[in-house]
C-alpha positions as CSV (number, residue, x, y, z in Angstrom):
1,X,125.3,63.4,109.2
2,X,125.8,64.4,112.4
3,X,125.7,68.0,112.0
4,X,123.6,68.0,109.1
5,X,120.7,70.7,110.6
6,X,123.1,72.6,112.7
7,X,123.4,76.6,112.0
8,X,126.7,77.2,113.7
9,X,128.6,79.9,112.1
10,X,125.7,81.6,110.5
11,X,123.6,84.6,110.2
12,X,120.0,84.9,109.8
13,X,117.8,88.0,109.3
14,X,114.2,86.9,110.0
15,X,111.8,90.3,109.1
16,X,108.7,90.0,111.8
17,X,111.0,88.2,114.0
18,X,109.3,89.3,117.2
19,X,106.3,87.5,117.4
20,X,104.3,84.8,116.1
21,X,106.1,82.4,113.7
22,X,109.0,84.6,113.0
23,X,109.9,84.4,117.1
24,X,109.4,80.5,116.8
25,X,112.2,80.2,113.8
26,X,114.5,82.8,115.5
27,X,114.3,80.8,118.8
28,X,115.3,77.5,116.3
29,X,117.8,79.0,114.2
30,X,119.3,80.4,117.8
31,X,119.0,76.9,119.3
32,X,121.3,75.6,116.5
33,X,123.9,77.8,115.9
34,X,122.9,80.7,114.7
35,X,123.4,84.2,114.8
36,X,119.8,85.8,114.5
37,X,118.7,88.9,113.7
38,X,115.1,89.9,113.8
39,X,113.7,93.2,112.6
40,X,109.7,94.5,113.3
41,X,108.3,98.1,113.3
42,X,107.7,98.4,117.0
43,X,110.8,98.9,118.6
44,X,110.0,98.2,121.9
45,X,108.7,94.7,120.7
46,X,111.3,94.2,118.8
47,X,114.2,94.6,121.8
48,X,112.5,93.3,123.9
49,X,112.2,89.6,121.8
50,X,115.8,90.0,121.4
51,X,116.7,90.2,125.1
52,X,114.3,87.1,125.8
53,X,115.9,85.1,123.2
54,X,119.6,86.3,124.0
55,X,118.9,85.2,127.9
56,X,117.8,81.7,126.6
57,X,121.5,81.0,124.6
58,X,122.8,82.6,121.7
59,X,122.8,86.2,120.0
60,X,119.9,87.9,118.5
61,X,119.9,91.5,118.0
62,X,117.2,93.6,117.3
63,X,117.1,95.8,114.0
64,X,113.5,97.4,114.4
65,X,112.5,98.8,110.5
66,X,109.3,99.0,109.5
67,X,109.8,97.4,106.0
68,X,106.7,97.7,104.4
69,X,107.8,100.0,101.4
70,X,111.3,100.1,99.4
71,X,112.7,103.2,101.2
72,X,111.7,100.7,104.5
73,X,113.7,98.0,102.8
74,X,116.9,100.3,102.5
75,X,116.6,101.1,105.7
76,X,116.9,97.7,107.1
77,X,119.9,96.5,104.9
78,X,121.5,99.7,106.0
79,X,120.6,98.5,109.4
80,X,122.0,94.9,109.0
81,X,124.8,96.0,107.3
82,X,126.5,98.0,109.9
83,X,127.1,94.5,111.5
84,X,127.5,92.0,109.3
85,X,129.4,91.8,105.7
86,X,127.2,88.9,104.8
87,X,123.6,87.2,105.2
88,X,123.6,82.9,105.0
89,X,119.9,82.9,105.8
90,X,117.1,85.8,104.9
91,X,113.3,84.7,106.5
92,X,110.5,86.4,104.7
93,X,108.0,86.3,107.7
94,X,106.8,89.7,108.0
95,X,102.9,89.5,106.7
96,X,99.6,91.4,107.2
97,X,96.1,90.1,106.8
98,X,92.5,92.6,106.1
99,X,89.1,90.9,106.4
100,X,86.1,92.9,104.6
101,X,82.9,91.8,102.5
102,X,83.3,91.8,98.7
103,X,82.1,94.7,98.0
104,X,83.0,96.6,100.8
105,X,86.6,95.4,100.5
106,X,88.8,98.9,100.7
107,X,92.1,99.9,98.5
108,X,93.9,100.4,101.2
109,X,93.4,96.4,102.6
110,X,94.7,95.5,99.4
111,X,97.8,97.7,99.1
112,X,98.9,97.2,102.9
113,X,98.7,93.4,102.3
114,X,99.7,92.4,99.1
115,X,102.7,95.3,99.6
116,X,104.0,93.9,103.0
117,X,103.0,89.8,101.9
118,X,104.8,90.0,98.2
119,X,106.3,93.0,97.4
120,X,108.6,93.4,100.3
121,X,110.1,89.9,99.8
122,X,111.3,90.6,96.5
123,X,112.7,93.8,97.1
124,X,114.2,92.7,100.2
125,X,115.8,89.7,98.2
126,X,116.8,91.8,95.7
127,X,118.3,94.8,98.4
128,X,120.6,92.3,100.4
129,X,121.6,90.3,96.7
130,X,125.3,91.1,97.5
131,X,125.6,89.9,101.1
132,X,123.6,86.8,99.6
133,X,126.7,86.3,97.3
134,X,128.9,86.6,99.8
135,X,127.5,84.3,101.9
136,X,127.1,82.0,99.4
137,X,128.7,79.2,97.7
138,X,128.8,75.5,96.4
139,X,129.6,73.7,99.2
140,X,127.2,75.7,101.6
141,X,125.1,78.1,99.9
142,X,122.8,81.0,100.9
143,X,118.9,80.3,101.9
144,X,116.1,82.6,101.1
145,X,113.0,81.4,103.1
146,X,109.6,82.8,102.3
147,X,106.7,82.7,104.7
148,X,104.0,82.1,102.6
149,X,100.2,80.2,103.9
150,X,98.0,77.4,103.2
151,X,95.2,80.1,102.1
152,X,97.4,81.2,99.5
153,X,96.9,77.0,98.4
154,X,92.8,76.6,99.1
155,X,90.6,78.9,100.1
156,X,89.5,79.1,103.9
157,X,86.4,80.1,105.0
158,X,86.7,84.2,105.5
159,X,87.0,86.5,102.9
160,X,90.7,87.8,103.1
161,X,91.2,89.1,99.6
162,X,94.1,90.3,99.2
163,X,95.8,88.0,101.8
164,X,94.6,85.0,99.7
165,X,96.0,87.1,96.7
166,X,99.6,87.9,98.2
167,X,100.5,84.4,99.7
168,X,99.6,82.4,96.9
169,X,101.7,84.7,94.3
170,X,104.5,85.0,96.7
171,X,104.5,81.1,96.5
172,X,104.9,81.3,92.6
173,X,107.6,84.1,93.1
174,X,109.3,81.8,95.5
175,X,109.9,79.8,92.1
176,X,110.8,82.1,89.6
177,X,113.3,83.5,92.2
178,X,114.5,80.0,93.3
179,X,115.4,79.5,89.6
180,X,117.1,82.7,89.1
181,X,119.3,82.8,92.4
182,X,120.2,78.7,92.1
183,X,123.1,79.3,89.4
184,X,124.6,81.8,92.2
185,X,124.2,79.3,94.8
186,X,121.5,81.0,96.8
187,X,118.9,78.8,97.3
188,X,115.5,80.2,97.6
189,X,111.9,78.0,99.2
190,X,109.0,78.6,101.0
191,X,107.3,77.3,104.2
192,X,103.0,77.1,104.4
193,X,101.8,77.2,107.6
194,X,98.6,75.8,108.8
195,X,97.2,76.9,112.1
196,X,99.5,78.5,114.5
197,X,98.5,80.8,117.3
198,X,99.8,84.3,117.0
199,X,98.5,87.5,116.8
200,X,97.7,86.9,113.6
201,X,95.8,83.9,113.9
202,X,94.0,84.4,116.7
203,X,91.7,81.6,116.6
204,X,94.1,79.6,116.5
205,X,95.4,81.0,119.6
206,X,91.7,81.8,121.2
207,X,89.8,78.8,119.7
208,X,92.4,75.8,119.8
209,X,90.5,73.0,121.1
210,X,87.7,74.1,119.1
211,X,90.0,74.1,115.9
212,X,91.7,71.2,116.1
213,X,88.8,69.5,115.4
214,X,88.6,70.3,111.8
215,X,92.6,69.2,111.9
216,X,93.3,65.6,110.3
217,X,96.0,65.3,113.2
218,X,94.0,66.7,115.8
219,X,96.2,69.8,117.0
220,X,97.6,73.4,116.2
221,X,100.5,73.7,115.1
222,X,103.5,73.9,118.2
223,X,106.9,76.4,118.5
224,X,108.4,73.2,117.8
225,X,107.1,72.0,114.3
226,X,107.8,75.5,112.4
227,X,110.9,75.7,113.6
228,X,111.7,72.4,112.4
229,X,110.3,72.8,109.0
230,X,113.2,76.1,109.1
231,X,116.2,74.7,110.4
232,X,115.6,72.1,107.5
233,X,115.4,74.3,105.0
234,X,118.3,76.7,106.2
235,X,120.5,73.8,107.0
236,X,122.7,71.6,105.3
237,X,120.1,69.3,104.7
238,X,117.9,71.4,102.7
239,X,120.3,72.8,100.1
240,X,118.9,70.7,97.5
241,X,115.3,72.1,98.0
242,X,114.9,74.7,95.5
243,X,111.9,76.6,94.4
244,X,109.9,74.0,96.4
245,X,106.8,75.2,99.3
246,X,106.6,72.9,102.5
247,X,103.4,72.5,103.9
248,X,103.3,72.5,107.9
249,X,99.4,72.2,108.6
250,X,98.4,68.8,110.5
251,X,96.8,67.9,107.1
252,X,94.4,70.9,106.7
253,X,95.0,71.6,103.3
254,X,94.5,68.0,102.2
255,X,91.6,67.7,104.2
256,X,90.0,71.2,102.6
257,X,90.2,68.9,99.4
């Protein structure tokens, strides 16, 4: 039981890695064992998160790719692959949001979103398949972990389209992948996040006492309690969590009723 969450002897590959919740599971998955790549489409972002998270124990290496299409995809499994022959743990993290009235709502919010938020999961899966395999077995099988959001469970207050859209079918992919890759022992879940400052969330990073007032547990959400919620699934003691979506939101989507 003892080692039950740690990481040690295993590779990870967490796409938006340099900021936001993917930094908070690389720092985890680094604190545990890991070896942790992280891949974003700002280069300079993207090294410089390495070297921060490198200086604080552990190896992460930068592989900056902007992944948003297929050819983007290649490109990073080309990338990874010059290192590694094999993958134990992909993160699907990279996202985008697009806020616009109804009917003002442009083509290209929904594209950019619902492209980077779902398609890019499932061709990035599907891309690194083989150093899944590998990877992969009975005893300790592979993890694929998709990033997916409490909107795409109940609706929040702004009107996000295609972001609403996007999470919640990447939530029902998450499934029909999980079922598919199980058999091969690549075990495949996703992780909701409630309020979490970033970039992305930035009232959650602007607005937090103001926020956590509409929280059932009275706070954002901390570094600490997403990157719990990964090391679980990507561990040991997650391998028989298959298909399955965790919610990490203080109670929020409960509470939204």
């Amino acid at each position: 039981m003892k080692d039950l969450f740690s990481l040690a002897g295993r590779t990870a590959l967490i796409t938006g890695g340099s900021r936001g919740i993917g930094k908070m599971i690389a720092r985890g998955f680094l604190a545990h064992g890991a070896r942790v790549y992280i891949s974003s489409r700002k280069a300079a972002v993207c090294e410089a998160t390495a070297k921060e998270l490198s200086s604080e124990g552990g190896q992460c290496l930068a592989l900056p790719v902007d992944a948003s299409s297929v050819a983007g995809v290649q490109a990073l499994v080309a990338a990874y692959a010059k290192h590694e022959s094999k993958l134990d743990i992909l993160v699907n993290n990279a996202g985008a949001a697009w806020l616009a009235e109804f009917d003002a709502f442009p083509e290209k919010g929904w594209d950019k979103v619902v492209d980077l938020n779902m398609k890019t999961p499932f061709f990035l899966t599907q891309a690194l398949h083989g150093l899944l395999r590998a990877a992969a077995s009975a005893q300790r099988p592979a993890k694929v972990i998709n990033i997916v959001s409490i909107d795409g469970i109940s609706l929040n207050g702004q009107e996000t389209y295609s972001y609403h859209a996007s999470k919640a079918g990447l939530m029902h992919l998450t499934k029909r992948m999980a079922v598919r890759l199980a058999p091969e022992h690549i075990v495949v879940s996703a992780i909701a996040p409630g309020a979490f400052p970033s970039d992305m969330n930035t009232i959650a990073r602007d607005q937090e006492a103001e926020l956590a007032k509409r929280i059932p547990l009275q706070r954002v959400g901390t570094d600490e309690d997403m990157a719990g919620a990964a090391i679980y699934l990507a561990s040991r003691a997650g391998d028989y969590v298959v298909g399955s979506t965790i919610i990490v939101d203080g109670g929020v989507t409960y509470a939204r009723g």
